[in-house]
PyMOL CGO cylinders between C-alpha atoms (Angstrom):
from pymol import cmd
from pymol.cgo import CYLINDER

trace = [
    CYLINDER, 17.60, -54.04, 113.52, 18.75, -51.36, 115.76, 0.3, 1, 1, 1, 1, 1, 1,
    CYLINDER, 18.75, -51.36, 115.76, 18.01, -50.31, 118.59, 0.3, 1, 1, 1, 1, 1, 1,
    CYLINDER, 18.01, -50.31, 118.59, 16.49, -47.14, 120.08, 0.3, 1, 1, 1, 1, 1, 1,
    CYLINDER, 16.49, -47.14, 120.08, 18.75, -45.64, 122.21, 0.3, 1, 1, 1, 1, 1, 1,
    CYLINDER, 18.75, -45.64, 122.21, 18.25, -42.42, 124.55, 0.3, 1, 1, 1, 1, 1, 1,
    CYLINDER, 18.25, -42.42, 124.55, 14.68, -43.02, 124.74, 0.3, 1, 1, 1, 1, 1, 1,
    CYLINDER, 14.68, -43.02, 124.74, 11.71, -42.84, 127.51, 0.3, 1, 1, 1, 1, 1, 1,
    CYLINDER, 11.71, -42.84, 127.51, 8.53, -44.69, 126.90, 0.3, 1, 1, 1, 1, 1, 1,
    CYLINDER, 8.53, -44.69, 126.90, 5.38, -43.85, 128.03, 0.3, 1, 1, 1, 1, 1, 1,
    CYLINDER, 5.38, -43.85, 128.03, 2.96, -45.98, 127.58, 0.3, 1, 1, 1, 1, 1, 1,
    CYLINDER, 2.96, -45.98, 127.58, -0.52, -45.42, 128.63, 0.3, 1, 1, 1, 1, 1, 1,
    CYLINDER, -0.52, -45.42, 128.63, -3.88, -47.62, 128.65, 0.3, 1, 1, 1, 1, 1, 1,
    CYLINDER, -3.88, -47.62, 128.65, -7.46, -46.06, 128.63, 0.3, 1, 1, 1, 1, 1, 1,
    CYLINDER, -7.46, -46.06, 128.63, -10.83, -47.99, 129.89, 0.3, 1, 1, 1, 1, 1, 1,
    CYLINDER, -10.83, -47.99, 129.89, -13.63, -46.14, 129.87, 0.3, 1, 1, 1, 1, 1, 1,
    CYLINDER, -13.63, -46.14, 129.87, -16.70, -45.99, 131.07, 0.3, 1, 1, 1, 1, 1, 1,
    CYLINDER, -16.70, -45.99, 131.07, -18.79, -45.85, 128.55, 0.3, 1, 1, 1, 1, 1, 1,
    CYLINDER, -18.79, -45.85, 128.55, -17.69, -47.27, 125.32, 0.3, 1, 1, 1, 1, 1, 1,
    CYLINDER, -17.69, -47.27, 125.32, -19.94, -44.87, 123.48, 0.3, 1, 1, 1, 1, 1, 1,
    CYLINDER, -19.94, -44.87, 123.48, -16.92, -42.20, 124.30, 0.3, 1, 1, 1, 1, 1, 1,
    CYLINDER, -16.92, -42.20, 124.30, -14.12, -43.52, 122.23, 0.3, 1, 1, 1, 1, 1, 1,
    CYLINDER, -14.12, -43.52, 122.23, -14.55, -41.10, 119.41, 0.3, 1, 1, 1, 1, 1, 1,
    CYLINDER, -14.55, -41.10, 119.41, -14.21, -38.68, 122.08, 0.3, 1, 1, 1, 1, 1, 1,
    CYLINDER, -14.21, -38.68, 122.08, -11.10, -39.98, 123.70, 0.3, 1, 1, 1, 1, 1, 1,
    CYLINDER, -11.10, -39.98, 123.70, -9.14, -40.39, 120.64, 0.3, 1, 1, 1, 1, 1, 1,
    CYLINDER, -9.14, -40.39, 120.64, -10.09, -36.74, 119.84, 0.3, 1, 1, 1, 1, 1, 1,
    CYLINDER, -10.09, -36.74, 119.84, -8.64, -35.34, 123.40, 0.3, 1, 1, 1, 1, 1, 1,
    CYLINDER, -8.64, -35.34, 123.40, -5.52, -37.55, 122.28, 0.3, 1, 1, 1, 1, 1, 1,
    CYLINDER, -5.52, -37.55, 122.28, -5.01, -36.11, 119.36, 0.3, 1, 1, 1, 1, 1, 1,
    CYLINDER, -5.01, -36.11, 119.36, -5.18, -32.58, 120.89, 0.3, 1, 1, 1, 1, 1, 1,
    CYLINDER, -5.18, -32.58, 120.89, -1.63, -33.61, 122.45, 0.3, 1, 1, 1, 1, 1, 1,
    CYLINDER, -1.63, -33.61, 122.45, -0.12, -34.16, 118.73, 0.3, 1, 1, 1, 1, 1, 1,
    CYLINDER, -0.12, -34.16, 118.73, 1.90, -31.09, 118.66, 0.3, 1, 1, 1, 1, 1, 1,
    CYLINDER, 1.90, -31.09, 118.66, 3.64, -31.03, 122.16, 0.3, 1, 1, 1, 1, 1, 1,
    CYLINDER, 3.64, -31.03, 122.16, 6.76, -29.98, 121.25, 0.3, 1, 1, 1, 1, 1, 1,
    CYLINDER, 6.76, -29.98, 121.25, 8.59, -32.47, 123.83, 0.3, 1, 1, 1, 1, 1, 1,
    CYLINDER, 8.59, -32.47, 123.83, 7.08, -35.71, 121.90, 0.3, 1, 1, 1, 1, 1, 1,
    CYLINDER, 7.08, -35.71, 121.90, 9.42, -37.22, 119.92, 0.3, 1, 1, 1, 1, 1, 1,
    CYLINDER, 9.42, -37.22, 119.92, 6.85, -40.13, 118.08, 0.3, 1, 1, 1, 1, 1, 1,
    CYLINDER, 6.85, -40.13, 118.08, 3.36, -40.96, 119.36, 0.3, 1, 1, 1, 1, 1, 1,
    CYLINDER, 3.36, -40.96, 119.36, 0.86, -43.64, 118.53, 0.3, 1, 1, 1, 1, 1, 1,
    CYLINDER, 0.86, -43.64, 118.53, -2.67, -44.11, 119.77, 0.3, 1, 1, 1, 1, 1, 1,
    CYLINDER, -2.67, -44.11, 119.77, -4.47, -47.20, 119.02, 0.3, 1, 1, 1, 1, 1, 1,
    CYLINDER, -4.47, -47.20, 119.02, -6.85, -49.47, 119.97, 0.3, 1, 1, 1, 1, 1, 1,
    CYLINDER, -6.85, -49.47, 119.97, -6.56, -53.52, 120.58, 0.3, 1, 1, 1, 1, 1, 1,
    CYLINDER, -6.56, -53.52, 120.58, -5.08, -55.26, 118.15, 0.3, 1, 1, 1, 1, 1, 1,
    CYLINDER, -5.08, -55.26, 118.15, -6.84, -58.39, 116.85, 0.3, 1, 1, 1, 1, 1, 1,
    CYLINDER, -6.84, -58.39, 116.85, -4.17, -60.22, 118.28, 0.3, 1, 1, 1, 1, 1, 1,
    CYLINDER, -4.17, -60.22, 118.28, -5.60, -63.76, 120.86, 0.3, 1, 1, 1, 1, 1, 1,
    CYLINDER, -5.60, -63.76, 120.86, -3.10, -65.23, 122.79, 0.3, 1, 1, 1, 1, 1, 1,
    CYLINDER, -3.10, -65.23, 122.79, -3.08, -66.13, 126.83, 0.3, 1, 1, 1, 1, 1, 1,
    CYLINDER, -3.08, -66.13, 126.83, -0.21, -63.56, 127.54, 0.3, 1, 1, 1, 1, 1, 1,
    CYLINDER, -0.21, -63.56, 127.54, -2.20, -60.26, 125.64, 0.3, 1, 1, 1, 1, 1, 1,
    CYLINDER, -2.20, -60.26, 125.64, -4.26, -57.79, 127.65, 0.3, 1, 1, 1, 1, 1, 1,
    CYLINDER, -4.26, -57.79, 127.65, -7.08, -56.70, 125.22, 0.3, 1, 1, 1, 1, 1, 1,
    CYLINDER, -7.08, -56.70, 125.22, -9.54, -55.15, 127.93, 0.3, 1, 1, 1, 1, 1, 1,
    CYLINDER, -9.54, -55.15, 127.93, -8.62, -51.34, 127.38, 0.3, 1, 1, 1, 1, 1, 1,
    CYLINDER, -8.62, -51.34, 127.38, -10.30, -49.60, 124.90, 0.3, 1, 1, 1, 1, 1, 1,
    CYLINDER, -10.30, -49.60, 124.90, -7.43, -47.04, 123.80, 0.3, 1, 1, 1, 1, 1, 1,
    CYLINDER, -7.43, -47.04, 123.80, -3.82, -46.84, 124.39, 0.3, 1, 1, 1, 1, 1, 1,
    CYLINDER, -3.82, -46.84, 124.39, -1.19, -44.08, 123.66, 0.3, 1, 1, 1, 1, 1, 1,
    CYLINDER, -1.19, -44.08, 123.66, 2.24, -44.59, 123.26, 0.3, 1, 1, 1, 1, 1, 1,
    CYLINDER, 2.24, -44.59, 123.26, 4.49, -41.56, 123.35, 0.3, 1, 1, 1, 1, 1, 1,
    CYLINDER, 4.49, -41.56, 123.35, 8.74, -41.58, 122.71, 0.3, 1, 1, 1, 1, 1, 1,
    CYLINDER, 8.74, -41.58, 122.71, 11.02, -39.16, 124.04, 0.3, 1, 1, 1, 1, 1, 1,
    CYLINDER, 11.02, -39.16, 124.04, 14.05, -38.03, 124.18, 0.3, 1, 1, 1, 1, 1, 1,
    CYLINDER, 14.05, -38.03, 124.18, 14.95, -38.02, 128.05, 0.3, 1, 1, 1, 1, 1, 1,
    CYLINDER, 14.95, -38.02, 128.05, 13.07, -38.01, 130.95, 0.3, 1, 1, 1, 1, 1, 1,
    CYLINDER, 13.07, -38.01, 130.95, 13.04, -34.45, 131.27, 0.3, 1, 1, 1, 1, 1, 1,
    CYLINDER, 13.04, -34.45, 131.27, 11.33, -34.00, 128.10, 0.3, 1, 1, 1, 1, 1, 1,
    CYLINDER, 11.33, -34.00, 128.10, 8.21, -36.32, 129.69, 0.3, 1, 1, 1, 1, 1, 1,
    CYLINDER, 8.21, -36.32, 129.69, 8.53, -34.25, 132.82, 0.3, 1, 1, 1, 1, 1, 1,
    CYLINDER, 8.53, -34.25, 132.82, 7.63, -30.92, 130.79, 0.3, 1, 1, 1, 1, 1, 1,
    CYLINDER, 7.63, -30.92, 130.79, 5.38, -32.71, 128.64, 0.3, 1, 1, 1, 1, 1, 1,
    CYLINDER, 5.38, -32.71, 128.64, 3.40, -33.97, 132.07, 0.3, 1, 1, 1, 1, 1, 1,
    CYLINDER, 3.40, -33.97, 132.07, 3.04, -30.06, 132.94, 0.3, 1, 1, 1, 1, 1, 1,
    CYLINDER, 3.04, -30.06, 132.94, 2.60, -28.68, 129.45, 0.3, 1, 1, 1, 1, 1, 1,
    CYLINDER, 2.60, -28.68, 129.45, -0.99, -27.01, 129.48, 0.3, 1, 1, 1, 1, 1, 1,
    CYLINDER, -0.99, -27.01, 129.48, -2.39, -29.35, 126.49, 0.3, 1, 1, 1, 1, 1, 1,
    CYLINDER, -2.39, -29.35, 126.49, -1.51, -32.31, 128.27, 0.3, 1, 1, 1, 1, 1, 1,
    CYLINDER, -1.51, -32.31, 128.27, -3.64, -30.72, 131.23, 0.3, 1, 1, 1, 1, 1, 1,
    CYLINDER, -3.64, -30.72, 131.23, -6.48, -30.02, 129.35, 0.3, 1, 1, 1, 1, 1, 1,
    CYLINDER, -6.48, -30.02, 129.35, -6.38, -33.65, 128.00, 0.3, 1, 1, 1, 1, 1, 1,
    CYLINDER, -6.38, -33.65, 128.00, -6.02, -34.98, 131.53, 0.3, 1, 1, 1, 1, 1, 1,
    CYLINDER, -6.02, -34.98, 131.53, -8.75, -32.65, 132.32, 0.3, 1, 1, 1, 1, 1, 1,
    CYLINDER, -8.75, -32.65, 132.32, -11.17, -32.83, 129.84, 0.3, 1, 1, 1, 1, 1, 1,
    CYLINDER, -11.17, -32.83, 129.84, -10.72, -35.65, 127.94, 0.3, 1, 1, 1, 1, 1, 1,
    CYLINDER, -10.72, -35.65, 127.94, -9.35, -38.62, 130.87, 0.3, 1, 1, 1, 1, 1, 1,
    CYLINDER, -9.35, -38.62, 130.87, -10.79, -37.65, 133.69, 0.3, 1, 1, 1, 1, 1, 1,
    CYLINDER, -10.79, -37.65, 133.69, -14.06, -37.20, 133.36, 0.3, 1, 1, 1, 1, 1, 1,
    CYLINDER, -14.06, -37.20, 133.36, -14.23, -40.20, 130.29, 0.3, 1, 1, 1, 1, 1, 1,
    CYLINDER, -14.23, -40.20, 130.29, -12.27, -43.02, 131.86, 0.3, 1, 1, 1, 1, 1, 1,
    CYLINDER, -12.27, -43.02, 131.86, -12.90, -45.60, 134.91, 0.3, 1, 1, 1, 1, 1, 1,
    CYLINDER, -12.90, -45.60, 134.91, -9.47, -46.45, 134.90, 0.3, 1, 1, 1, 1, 1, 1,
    CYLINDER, -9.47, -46.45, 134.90, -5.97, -45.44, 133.15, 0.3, 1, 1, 1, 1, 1, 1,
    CYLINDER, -5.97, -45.44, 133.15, -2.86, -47.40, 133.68, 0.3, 1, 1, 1, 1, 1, 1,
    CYLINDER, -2.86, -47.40, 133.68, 0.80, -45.64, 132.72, 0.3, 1, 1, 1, 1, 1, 1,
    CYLINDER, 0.80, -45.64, 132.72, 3.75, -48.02, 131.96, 0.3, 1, 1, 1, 1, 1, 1,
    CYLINDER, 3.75, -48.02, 131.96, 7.05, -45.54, 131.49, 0.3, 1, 1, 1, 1, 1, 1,
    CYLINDER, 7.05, -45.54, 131.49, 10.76, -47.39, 130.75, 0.3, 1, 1, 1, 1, 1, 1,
    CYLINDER, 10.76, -47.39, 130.75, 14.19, -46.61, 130.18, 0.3, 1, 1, 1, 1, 1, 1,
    CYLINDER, 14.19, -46.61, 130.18, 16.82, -47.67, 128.13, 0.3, 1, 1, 1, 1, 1, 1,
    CYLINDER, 16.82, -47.67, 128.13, 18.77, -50.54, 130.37, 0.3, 1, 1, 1, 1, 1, 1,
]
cmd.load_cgo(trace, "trace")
């Protein structure tokens, strides 16, 4: 299997605060599709998946791949992912949570 190389994760958990809003979320999400500095994204929602070490308590998650770090820095500042952030996260979710990794 190989493995990905030259790549920054960005991983990032949604709760929100009303569980009625999910539609809604994954709509603001999908707004960020064509940001041009994304190299694959995924949003999703918990897996049926039960086992001790597996956090299931967020209600949406994204996970975006790119190229380098810089990429994610423009992508932070690019004005859909503002309007997401402003729109869609803010005023929808109690909490967010961000994981981001590099190749070792």
């Amino acid at each position: 299997m190989p493995i990905l190389q030259n790549t920054f994760v960005h991983h990032v958990h949604f709760w929100l605060k009303n569980k009625a809003d999910k539609d809604k979320l994954i709509e603001g999400l999908n707004i960020l599709l064509p940001i041009p500095h994304i190299r694959d994204i995924h949003i999703g929602v918990p897996a049926d998946t039960n086992r001790d070490v597996i956090d299931r308590s967020y209600d949406v998650s994204l996970l975006i791949l790119f190229d380098t770090s810089e990429a994610q820095e423009a992508y932070q500042i690019d004005p859909t992912h503002v309007i997401f952030a402003e729109e869609y996260a803010k005023p929808l979710c109690s909490k967010v949570v961000v994981v981001d990794s590099v190749n070792i």
